[in-house]
C-alpha positions in Angstrom: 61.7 145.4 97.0 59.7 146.3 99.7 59.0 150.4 100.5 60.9 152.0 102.3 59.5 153.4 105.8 62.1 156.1 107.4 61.0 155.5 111.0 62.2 154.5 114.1 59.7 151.1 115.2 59.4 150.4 118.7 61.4 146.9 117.1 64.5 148.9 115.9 65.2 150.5 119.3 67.0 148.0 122.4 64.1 147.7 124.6 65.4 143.8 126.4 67.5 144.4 129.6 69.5 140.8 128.4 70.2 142.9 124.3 71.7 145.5 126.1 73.6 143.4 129.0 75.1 141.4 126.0 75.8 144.9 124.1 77.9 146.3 126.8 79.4 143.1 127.8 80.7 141.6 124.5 80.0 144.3 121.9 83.0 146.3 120.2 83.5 149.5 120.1 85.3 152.9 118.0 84.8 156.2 118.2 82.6 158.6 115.3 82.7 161.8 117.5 80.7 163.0 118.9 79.5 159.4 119.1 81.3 156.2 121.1 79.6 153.5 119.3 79.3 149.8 121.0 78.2 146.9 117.9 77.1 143.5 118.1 76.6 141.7 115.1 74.1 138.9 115.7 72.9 135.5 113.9 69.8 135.1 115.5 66.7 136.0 113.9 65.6 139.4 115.3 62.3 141.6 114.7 64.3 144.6 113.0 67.3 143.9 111.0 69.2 147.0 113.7 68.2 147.6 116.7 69.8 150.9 118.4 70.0 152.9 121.4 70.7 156.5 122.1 72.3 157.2 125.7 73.7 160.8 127.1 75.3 160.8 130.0 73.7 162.5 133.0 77.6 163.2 134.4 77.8 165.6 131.5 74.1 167.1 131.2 72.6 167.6 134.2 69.4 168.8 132.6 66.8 166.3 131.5 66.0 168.8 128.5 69.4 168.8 127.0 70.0 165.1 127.3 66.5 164.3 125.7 67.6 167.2 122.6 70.8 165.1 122.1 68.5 161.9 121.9 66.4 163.0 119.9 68.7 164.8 116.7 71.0 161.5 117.2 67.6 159.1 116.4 66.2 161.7 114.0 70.0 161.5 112.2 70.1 157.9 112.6 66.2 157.8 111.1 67.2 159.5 108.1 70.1 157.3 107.2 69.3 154.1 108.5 69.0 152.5 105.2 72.8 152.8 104.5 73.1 150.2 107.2 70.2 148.1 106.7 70.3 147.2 103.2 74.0 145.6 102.9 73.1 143.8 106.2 69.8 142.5 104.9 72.2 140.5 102.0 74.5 139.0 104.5 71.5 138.2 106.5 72.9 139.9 109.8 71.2 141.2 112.6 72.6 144.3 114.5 72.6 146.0 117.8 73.7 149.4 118.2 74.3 151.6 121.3 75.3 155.5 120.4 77.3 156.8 122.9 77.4 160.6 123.4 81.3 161.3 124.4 81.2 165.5 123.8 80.9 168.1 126.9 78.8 170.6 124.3 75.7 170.4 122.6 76.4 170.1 118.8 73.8 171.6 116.1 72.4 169.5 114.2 74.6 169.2 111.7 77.1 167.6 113.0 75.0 165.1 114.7 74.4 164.0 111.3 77.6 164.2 109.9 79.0 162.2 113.3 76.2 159.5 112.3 77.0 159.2 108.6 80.5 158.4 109.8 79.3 155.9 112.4 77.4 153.9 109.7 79.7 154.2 107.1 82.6 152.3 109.5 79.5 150.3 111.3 79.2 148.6 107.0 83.2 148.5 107.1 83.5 146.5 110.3 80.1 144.4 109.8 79.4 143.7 105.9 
């Protein structure tokens, strides 16, 4: 088993306009507040077994600062934890894109970032795997 690395590649984030036209037009969706997540499970071979994205709106948070803090706690959550998704993914051989959507009006502390994201990967295995 290879080590594991608990960071965020330039690979596993969405970076190609068609990944993320394909997301948003055929990807599913639920809701792990304070996250709206849209999912595409994928058979072709990708660089990173999950590639994400992390959008706030600017409708909600006028302020550049507060939308980049809200990116930032949802990738460092999503960082932390990403191996809960990977590895049951990695025996199917799936690949994975995933957009988190942030749906609330308020900045939440950290913590429930994190608990909003283990929920989001633990129904992202349930619906995938």
């Amino acid at each position: 088993m290879t080590e594991r690395k608990f960071t965020l590649s330039k690979d596993e984030r969405i970076s190609w306009k068609r990944h993320i036209d394909l997301l948003f037009a055929s990807g599913e969706s639920f809701i792990a507040f304070p996250f709206r997540i849209i999912y595409l499970a994928l058979e072709e071979e990708m660089p990173a077994q999950v590639s994400i994205m992390v959008s706030v709106p600017k409708k909600k948070f006028k302020r550049a600062v507060k939308r980049n803090l809200i990116k930032r706690q949802a990738r460092e959550a999503y960082r932390l934890q990403k191996y809960d998704l990977i590895d049951p993914l990695v025996e199917k051989n799936k690949s994975l894109l995933v957009a988190f959507l942030y749906v609330d009006k308020v900045v939440q502390p950290i913590e429930a970032i994190e608990k909003g994201m283990r929920k989001a990967i633990r129904l992202l295995n349930e619906r995938v795997v």
